[in-house]
C-alpha positions in Angstrom: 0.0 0.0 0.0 1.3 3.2 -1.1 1.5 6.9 1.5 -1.8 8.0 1.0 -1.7 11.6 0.3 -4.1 14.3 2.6 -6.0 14.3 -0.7 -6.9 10.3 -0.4 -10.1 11.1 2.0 -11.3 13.2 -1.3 -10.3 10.8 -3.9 -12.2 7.6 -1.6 -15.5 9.8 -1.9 -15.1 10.7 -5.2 -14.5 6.6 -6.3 -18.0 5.7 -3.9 -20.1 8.7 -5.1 -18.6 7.8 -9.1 -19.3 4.2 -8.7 -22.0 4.2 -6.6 -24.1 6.1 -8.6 -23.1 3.7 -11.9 -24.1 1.1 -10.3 -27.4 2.8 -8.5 -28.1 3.8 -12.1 -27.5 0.1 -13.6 -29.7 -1.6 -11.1 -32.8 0.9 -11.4 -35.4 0.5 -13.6 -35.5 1.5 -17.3 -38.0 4.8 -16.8 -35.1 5.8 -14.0 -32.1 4.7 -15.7 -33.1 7.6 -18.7 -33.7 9.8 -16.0 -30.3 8.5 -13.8 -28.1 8.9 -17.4 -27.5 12.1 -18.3 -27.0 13.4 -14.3 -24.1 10.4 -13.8 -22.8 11.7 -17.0 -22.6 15.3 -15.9 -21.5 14.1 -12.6 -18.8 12.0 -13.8 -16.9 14.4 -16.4 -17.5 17.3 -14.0 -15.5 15.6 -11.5 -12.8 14.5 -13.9 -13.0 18.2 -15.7 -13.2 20.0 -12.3 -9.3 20.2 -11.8 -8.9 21.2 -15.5 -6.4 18.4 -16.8 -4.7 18.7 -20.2 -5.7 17.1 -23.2 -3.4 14.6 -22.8 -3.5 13.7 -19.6 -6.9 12.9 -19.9 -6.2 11.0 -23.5 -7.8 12.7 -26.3 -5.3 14.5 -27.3 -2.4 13.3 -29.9 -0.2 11.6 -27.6 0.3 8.2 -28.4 -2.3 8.2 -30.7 -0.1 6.7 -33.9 2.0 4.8 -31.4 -1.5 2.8 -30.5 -2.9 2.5 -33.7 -1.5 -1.3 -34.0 -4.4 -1.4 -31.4 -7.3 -1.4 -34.2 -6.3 -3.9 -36.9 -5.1 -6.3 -33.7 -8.6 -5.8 -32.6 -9.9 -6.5 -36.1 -7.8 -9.6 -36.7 -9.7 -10.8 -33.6 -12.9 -9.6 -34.0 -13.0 -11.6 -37.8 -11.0 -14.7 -36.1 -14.4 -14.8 -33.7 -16.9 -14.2 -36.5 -15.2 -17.3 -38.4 -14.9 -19.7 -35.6 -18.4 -18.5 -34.3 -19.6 -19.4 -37.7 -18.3 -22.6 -37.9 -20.1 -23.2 -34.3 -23.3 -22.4 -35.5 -23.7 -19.3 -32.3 -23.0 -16.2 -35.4 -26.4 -14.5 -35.3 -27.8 -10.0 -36.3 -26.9 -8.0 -34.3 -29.5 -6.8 -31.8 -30.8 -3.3 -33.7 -28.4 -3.1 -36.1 -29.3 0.3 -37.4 -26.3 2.9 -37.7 -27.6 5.1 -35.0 -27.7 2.3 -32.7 -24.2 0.6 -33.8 -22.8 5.0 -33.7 -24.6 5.1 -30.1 -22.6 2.0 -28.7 -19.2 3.2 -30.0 -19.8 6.8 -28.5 -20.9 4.7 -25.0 -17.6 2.6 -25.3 -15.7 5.8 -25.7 -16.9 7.1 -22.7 -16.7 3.9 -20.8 -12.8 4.5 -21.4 -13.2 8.0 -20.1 -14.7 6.2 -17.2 -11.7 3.9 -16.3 -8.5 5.8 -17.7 -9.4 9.7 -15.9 -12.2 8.8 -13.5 -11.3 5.2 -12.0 -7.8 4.6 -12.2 -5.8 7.9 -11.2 -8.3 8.2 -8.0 -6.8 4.4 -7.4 -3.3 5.0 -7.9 -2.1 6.8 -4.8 -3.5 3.5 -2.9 -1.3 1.1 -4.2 2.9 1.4 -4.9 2.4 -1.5 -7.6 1.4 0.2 -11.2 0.1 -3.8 -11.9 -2.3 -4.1 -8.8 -3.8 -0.6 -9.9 -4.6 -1.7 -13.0 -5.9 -5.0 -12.2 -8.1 -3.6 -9.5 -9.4 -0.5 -11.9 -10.2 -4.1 -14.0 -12.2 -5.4 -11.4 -14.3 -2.2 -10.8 -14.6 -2.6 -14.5 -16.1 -6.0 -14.6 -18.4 -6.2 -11.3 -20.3 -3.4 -13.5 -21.4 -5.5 -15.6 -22.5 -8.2 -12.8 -25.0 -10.0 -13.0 -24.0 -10.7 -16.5 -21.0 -13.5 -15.9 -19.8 -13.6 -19.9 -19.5 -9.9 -19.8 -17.4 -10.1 -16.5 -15.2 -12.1 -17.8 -14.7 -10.6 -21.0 -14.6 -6.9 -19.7 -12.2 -8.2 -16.8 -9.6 -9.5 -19.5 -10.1 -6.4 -21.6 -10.3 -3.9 -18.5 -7.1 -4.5 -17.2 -5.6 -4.9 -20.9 -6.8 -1.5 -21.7 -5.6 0.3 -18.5 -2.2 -1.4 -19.3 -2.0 -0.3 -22.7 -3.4 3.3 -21.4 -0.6 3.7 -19.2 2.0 3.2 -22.1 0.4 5.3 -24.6 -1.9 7.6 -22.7 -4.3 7.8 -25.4 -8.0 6.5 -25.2 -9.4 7.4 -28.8 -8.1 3.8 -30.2 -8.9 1.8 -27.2 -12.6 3.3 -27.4 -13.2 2.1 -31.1 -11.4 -1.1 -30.4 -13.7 -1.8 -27.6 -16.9 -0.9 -30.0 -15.5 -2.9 -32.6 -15.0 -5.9 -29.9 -18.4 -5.3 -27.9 -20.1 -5.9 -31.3 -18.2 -8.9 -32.2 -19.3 -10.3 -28.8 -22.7 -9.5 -29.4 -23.2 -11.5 -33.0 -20.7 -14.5 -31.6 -22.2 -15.0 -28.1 -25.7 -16.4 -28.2 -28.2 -13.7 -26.3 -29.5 -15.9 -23.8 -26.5 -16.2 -22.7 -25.6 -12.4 -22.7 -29.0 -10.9 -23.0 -28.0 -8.3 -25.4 -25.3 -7.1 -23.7 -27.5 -6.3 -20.2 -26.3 -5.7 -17.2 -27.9 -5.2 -13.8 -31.5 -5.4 -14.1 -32.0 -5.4 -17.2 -29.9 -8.6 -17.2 -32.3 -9.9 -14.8 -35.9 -9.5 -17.0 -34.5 -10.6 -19.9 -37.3 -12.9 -21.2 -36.7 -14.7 -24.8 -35.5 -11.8 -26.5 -37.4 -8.9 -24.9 -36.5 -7.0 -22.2 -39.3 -6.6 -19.6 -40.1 -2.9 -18.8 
């Protein structure tokens, strides 16, 4: 365990009040969740915004970003690997509403979900731990009990959590790692039957997922 700074009693509130309110917003029902979005949204980048970081510290600048751009044909080499083999096992299926604005929507939500880990999550973890690994791996495990009760989606999003805050670290940018995890969130989608991942639902909308519908 690293020194904790006088500033760790502010960071600690800042990861409950962050997280809590994700996960308040993932377990309420649909009618709340629309209503719950837009303030954890606001809430969330105002905190990260609030001490007025640089471009690249927060990742969306050009830092890194050609370094990291191996990151999208590796994630297309194994997003058409896992269309062929899912194929061949008979799970490939459409996407869930496949429409543009719906495929656009994800990406932009996977972008932010990046947001989420790399400014938000992780750098309010770090002066906890001396180890740069165990950061990581527990910013990966905040990651994936998101997405509880869904256990395919933990899995997958505890693998690719901790190898995205690992890559982050190295190239500090979080444009690439966004579309690779679109790009790899889809691929799941159409290669992973739905009853197993019920469209990609977490919380409770995980839970009244009935035979292709999602009960209100």
């Amino acid at each position: 365990m690293a020194e904790i700074p006088s500033s760790g009693t502010r960071y600690l509130i800042e990861l409950f009040v962050g997280y809590g309110a994700i996960i308040g917003t993932i377990w309420s029902p649909g009618h709340w969740q629309n209503i719950l979005s837009p303030f954890v949204l606001v809430l969330t980048l105002g905190i990260i915004l609030w001490r007025r970081p640089s471009r690249d510290d927060l990742g969306v600048g050009m830092r890194g970003l050609f370094a990291s751009l191996w990151i999208l044909p590796a994630a297309i080499g194994l997003a058409a690997a896992s269309v062929f083999v899912a194929a061949r096992l008979g799970t490939l299926h459409p996407l869930y509403h496949a429409d543009t604005g719906h495929v656009m929507g994800y990406i932009l939500w996977t972008i932010y979900q990046q947001v989420l880990l790399q400014d938000y999550f992780m750098p309010r973890l770090e002066p906890f731990f001396t180890n740069d690994a165990i950061t990581v791996t527990v910013t990966g495990v905040l990651f994936a009990a998101a997405h509880l009760p869904n256990l395919v989606l933990v899995a997958a999003t505890l693998v690719w959590g901790i190898v995205s805050c690992a890559v982050f670290r190295r190239y500090r940018n979080l444009w690439i790692l966004g579309l690779a995890q679109g790009l790899l969130g889809l691929c799941f989608a159409v290669c992973v039957p739905d009853a197993m991942h019920h469209h990609l639902r977490v919380g409770l909308g995980y839970l009244r997922y009935r035979g292709g519908n999602i009960l209100k």
